[in-house]
ZADO-1210 file (C-alpha; in nm, 4 decimals, padded with zeros to 6 digits):
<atoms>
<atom x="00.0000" y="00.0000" z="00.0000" code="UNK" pos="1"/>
<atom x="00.2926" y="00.2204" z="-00.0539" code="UNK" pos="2"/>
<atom x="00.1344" y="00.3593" z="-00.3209" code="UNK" pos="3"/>
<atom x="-00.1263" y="00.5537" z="-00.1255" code="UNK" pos="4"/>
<atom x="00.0985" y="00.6026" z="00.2003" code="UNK" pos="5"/>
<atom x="00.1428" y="00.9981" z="00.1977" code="UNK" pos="6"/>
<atom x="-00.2253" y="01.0596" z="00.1927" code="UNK" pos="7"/>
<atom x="-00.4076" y="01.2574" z="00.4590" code="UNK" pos="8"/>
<atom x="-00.7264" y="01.0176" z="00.4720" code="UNK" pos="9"/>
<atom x="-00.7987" y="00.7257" z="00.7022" code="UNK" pos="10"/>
<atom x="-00.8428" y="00.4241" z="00.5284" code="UNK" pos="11"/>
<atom x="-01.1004" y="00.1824" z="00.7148" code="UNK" pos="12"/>
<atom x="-01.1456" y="-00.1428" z="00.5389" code="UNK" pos="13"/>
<atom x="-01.5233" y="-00.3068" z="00.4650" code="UNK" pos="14"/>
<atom x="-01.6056" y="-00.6463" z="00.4565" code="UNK" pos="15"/>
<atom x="-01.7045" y="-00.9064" z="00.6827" code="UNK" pos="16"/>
<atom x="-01.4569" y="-01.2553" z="00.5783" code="UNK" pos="17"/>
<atom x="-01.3395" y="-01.2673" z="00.9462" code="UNK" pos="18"/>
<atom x="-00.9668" y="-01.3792" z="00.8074" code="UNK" pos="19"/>
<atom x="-00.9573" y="-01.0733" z="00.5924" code="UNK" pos="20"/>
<atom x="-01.0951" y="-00.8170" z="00.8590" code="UNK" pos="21"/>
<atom x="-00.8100" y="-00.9886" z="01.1212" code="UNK" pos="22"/>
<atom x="-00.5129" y="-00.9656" z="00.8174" code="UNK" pos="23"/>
<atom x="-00.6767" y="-00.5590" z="00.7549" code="UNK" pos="24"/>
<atom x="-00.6487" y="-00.5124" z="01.1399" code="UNK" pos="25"/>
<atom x="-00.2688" y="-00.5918" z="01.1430" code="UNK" pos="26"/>
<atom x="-00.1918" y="-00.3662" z="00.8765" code="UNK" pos="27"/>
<atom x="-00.0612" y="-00.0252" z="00.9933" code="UNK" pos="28"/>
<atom x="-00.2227" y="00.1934" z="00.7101" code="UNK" pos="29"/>
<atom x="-00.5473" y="00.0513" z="00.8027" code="UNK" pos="30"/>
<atom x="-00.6723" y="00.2624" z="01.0737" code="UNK" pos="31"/>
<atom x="-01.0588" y="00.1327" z="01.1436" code="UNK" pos="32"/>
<atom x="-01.2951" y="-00.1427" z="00.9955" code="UNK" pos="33"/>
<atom x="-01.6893" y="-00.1213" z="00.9007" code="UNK" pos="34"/>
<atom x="-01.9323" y="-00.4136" z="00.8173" code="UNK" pos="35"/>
<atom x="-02.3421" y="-00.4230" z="00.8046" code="UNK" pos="36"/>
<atom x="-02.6138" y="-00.6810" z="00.7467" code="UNK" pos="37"/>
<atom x="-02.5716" y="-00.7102" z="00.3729" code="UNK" pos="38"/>
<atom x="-02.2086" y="-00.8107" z="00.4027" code="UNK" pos="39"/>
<atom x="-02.2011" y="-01.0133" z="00.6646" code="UNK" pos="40"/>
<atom x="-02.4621" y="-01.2605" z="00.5102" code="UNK" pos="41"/>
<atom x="-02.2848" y="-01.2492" z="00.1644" code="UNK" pos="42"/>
<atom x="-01.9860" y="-01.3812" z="00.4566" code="UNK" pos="43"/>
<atom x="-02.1952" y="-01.6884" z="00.5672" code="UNK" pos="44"/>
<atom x="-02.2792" y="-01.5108" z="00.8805" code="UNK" pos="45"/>
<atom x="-02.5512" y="-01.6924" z="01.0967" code="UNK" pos="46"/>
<atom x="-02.5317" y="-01.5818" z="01.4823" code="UNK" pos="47"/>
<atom x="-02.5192" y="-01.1816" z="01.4231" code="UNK" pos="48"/>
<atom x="-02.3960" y="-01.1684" z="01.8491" code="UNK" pos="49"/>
<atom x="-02.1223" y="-01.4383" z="01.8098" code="UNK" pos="50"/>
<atom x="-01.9686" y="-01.3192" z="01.5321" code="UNK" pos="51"/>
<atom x="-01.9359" y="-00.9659" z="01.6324" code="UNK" pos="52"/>
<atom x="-01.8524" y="-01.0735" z="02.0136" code="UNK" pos="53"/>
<atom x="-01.5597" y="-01.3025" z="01.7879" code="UNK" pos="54"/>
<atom x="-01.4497" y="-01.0246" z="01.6024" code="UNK" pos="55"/>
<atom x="-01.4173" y="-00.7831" z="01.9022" code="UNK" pos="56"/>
<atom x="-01.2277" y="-01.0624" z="02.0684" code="UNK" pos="57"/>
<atom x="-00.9388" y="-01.0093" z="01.8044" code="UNK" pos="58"/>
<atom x="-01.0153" y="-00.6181" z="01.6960" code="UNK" pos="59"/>
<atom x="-00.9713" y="-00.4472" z="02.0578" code="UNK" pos="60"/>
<atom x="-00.8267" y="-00.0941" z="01.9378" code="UNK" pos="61"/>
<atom x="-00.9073" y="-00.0026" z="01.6038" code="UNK" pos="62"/>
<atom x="-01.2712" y="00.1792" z="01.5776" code="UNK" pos="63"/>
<atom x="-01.4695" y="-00.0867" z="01.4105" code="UNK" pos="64"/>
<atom x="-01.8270" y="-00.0184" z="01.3647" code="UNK" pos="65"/>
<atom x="-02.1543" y="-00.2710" z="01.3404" code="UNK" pos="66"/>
<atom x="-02.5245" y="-00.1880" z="01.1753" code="UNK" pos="67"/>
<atom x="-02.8308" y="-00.2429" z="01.3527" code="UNK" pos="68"/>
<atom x="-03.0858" y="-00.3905" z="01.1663" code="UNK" pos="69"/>
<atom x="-03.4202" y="-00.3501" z="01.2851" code="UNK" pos="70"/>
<atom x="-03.6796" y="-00.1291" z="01.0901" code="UNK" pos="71"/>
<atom x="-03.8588" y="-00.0356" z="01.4199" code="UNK" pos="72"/>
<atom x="-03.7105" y="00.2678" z="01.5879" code="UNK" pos="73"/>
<atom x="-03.7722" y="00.1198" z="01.9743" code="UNK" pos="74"/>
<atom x="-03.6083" y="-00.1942" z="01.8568" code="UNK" pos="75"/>
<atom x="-03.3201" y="-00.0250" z="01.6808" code="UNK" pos="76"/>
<atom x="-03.2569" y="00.1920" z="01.9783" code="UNK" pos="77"/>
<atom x="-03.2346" y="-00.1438" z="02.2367" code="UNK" pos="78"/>
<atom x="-02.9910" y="-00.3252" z="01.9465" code="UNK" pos="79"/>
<atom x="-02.7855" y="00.0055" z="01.9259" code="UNK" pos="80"/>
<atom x="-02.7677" y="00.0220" z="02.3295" code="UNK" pos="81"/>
<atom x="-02.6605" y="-00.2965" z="02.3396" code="UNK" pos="82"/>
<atom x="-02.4168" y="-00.3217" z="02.0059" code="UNK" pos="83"/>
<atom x="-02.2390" y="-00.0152" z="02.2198" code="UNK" pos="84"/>
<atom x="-02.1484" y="-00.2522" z="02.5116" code="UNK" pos="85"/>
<atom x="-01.9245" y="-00.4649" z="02.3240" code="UNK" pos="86"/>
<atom x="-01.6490" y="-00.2796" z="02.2761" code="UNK" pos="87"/>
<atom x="-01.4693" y="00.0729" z="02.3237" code="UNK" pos="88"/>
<atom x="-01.3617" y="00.0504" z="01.9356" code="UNK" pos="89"/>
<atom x="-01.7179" y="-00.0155" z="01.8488" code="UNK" pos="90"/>
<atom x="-01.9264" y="00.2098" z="01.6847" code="UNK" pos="91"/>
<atom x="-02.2912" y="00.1487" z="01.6018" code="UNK" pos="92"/>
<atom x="-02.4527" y="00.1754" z="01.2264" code="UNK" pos="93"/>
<atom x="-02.7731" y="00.3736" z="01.2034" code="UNK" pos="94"/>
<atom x="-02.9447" y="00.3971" z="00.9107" code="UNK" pos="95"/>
<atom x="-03.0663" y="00.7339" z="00.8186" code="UNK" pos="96"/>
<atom x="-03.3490" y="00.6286" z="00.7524" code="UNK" pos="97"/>
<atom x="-03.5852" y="00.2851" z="00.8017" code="UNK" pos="98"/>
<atom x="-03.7186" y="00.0863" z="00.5433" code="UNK" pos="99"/>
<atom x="-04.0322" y="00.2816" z="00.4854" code="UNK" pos="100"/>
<atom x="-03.8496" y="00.6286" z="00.4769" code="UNK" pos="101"/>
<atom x="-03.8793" y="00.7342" z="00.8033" code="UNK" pos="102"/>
<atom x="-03.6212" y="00.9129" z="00.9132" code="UNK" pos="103"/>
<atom x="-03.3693" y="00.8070" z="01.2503" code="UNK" pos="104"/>
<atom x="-03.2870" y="01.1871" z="01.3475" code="UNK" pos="105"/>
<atom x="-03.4498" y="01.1245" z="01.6735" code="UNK" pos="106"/>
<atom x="-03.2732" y="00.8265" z="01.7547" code="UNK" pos="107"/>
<atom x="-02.9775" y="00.9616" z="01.6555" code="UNK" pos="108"/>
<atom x="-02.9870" y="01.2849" z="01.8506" code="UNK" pos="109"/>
<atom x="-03.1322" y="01.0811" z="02.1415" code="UNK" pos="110"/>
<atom x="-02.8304" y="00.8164" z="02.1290" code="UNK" pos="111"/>
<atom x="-02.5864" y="01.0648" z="02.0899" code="UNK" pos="112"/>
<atom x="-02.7205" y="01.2688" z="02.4070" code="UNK" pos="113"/>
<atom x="-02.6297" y="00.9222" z="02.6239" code="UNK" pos="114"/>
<atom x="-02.2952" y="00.8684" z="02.4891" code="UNK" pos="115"/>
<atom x="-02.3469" y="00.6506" z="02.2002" code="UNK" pos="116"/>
<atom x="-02.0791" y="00.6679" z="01.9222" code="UNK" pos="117"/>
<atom x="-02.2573" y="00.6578" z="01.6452" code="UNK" pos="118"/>
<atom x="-02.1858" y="00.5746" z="01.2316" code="UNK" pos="119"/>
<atom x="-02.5041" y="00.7088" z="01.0273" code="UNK" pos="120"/>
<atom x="-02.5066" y="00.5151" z="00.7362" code="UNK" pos="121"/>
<atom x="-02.6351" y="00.5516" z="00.3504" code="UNK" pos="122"/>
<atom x="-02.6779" y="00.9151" z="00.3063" code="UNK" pos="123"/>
<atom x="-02.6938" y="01.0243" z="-00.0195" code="UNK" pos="124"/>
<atom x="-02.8246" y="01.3736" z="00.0331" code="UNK" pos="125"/>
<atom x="-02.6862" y="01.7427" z="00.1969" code="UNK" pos="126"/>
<atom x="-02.9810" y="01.7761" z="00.3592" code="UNK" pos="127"/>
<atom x="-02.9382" y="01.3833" z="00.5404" code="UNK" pos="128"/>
<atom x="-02.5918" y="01.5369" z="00.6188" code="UNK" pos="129"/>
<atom x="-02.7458" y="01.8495" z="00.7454" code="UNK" pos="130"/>
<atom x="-03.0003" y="01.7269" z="00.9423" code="UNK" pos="131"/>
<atom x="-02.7751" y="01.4103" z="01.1125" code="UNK" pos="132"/>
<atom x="-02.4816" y="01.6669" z="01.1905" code="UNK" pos="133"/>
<atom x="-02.7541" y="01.8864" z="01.3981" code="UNK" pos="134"/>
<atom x="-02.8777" y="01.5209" z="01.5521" code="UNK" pos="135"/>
<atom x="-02.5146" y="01.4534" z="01.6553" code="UNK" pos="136"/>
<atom x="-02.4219" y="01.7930" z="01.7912" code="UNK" pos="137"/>
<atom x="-02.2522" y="01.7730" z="02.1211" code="UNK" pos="138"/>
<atom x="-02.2564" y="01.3902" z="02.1300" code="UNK" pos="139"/>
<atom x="-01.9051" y="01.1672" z="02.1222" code="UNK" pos="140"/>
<atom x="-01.7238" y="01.1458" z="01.8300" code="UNK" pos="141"/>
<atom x="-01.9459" y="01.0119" z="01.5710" code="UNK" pos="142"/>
<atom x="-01.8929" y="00.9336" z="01.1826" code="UNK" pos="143"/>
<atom x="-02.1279" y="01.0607" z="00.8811" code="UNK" pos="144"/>
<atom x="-02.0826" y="00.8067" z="00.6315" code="UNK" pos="145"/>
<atom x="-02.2327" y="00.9138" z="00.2888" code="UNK" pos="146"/>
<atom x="-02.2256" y="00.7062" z="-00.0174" code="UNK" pos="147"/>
<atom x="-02.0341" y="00.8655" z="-00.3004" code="UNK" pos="148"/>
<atom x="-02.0388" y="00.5860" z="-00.4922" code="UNK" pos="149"/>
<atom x="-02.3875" y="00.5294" z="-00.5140" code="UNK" pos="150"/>
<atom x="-02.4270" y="00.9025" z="-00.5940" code="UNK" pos="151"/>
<atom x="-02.1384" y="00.8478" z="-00.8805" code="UNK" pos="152"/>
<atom x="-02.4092" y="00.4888" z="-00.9779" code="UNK" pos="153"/>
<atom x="-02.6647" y="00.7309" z="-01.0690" code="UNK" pos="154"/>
<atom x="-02.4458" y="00.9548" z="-01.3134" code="UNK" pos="155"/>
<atom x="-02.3654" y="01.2707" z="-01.0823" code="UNK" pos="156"/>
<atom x="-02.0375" y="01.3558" z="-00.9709" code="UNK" pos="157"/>
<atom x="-02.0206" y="01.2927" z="-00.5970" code="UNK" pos="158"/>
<atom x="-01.7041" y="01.5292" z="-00.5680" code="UNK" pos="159"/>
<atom x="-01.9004" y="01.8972" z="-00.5166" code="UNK" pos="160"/>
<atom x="-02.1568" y="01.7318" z="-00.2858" code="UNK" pos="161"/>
<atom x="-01.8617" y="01.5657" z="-00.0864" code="UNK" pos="162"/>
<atom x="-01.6743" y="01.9340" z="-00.0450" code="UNK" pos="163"/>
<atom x="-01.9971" y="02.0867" z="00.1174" code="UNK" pos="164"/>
<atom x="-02.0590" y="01.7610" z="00.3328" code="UNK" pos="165"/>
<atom x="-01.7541" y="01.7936" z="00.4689" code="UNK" pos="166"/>
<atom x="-01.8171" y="02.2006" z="00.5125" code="UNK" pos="167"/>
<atom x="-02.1632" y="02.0893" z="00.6682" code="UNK" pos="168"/>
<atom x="-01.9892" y="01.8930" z="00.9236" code="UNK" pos="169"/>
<atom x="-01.6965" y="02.1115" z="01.0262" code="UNK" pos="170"/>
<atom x="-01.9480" y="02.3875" z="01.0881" code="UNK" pos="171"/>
<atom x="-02.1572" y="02.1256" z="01.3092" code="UNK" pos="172"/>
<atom x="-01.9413" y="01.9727" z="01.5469" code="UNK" pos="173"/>
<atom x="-01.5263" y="01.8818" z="01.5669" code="UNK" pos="174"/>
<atom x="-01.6292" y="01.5503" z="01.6953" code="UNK" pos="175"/>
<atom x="-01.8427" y="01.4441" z="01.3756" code="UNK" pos="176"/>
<atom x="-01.5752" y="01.3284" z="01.0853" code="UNK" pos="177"/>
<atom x="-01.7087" y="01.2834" z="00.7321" code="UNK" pos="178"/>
<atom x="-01.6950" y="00.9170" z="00.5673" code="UNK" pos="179"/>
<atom x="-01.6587" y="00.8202" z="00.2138" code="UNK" pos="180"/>
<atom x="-01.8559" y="00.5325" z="00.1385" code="UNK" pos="181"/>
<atom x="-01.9619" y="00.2912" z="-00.1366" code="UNK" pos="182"/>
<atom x="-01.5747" y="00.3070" z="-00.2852" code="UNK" pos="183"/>
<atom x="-01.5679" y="00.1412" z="-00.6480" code="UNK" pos="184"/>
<atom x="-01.2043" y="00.1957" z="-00.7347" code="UNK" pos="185"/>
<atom x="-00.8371" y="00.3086" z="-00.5903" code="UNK" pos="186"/>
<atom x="-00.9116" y="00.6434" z="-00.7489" code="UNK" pos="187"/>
<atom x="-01.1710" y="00.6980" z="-00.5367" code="UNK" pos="188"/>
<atom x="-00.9330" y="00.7098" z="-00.2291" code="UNK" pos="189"/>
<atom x="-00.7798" y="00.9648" z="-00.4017" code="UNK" pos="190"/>
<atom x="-01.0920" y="01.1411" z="-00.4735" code="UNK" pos="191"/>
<atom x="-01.1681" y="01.1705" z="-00.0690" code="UNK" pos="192"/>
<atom x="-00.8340" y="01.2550" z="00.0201" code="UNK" pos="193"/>
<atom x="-00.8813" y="01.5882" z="-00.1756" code="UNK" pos="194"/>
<atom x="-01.2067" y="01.6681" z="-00.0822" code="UNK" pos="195"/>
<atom x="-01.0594" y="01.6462" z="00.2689" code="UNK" pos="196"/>
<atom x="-01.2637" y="01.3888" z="00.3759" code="UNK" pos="197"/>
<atom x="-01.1912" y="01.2132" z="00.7274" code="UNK" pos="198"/>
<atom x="-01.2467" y="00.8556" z="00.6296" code="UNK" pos="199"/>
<atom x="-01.3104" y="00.6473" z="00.3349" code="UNK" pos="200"/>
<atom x="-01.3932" y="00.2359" z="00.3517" code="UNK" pos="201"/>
<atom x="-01.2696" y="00.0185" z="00.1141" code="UNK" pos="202"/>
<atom x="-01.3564" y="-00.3163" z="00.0120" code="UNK" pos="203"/>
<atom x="-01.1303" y="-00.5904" z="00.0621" code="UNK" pos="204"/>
<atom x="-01.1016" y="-00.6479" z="-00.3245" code="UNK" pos="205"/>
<atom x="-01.0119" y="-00.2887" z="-00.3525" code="UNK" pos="206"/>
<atom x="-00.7774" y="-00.2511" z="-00.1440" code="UNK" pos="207"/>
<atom x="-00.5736" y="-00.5708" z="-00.3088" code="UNK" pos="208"/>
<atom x="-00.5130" y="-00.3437" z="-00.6071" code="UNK" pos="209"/>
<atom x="-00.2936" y="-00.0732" z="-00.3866" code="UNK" pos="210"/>
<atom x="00.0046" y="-00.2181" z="-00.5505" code="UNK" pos="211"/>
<atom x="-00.1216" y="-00.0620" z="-00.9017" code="UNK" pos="212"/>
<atom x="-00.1166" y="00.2844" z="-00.8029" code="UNK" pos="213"/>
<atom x="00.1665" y="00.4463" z="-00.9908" code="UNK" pos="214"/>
<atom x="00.2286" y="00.1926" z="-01.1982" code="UNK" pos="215"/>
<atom x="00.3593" y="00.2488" z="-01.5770" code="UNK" pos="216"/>
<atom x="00.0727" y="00.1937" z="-01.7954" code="UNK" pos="217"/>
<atom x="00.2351" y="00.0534" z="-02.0929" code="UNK" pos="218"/>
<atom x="00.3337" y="-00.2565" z="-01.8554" code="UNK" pos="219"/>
<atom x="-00.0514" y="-00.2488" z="-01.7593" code="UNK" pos="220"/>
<atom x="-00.1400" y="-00.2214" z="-02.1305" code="UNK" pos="221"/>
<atom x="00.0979" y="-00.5631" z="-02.2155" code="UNK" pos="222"/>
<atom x="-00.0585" y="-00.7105" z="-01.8990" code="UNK" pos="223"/>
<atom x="-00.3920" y="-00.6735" z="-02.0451" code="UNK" pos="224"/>
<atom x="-00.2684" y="-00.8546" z="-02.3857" code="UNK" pos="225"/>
<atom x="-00.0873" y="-01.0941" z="-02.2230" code="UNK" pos="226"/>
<atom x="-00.4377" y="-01.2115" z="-02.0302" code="UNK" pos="227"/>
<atom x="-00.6383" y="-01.2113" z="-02.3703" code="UNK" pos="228"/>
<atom x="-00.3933" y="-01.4497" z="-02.5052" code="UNK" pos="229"/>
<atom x="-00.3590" y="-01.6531" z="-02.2303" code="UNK" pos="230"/>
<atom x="-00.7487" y="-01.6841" z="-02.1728" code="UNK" pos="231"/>
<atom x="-00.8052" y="-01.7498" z="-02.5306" code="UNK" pos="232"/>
<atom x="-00.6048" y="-02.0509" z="-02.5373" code="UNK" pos="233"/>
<atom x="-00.6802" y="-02.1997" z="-02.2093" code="UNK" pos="234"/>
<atom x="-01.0796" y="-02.1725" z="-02.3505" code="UNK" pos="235"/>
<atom x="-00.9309" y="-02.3636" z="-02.6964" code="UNK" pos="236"/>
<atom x="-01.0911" y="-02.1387" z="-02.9190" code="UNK" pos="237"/>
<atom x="-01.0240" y="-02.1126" z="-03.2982" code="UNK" pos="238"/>
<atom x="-01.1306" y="-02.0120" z="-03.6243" code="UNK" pos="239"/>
</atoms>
């Protein structure tokens, strides 16, 4: 990870293979770790308590933060109370919003108030930044994370909305750090770091192609051939 060594942003890593979260943990450039419900089952994840309880068992120092997943705002409060138990490191996922739009401000702002340290997940919006910074104000530290990629799936450019995030939370609280989320590429990493963004989360898969950056592109381009040829014989085709 050379390659990306001299940048300003904290690089959490996003998954939930327990091997590759405990390999991500002992790397030095990897500073924190995030998961949620979706990942986790893709993982073979059955006993949501266990595993986390595992993880935390390995993962003592680095922030690492866990998703609630209830839809009902009583039940996602007693998951978040206890999720916050299990760890110093930990921090718990709230949605912005439940299932049937809703929104979680309250829970958030009341969570905050007793301590919680919170990660509101899959904004895609200024005003879902706006109105989660003001929830958050005065809490512990706490992490926006809003989905650039997703933004970038739907044909905008997420960098202007990222710069006035970020603006949105310095002018809210110190304690709340802005979170690049939903990264598709290495060049997205670079993307955060100059929009000044706190945090971005990478995929495991992602962050196995650190060793590209810089790279001469005329040994990529005779990579590239070199694969063609190699997959066209190994499938025996001919004309």
């Amino acid at each position: 990870m050379n390659g990306i060594s001299g940048l300003k942003i904290k690089i959490f890593s996003d998954g939930a293979d327990l091997a590759s979260m405990l390999e991500m943990n002992k790397n030095p450039q990897i500073t924190g770790l995030t998961t949620n419900p979706s990942l986790m089952r893709k993982a073979g994840v059955k006993d949501y308590r266990n595993y986390c309880k595992e993880v935390l068992s390995q993962i003592k120092t680095k922030p690492i933060s866990f998703e609630v997943f209830a839809d009902d705002f009583v039940e996602m409060r007693r998951q978040a109370l206890e999720i916050t138990t299990w760890g110093k490191n930990v921090y718990v996922k709230i949605p912005v919003t439940n299932s049937k739009g809703r929104p979680s401000y309250e829970l958030i702002r009341d969570l905050a108030g007793e301590g919680v340290k919170l990660n509101v997940t899959a904004l895609l919006t200024l005003a879902q930044v706006h109105e989660s910074c003001q929830a958050l104000k005065g809490g512990p530290a706490s992490i926006v994370s809003v989905f650039a990629g997703r933004i970038a799936d739907t044909g905008r450019d997420p960098m202007p909305l990222m710069k006035a995030a970020l603006e949105i939370c310095k002018a809210s609280d110190s304690n709340i750090e802005l979170l690049w989320a939903s990264t598709r590429e290495i060049l997205n990493i670079f993307q955060a770091d100059e929009c000044g963004c706190h945090i971005i989360t990478v995929p495991f898969d992602i962050l196995n192609k650190t060793s590209q950056v810089g790279k001469d592109l005329t040994k990529v381009s005779l990579e590239t051939v070199e694969t063609f040829k190699k997959d066209a014989e190994s499938a025996g085709y001919h004309l």
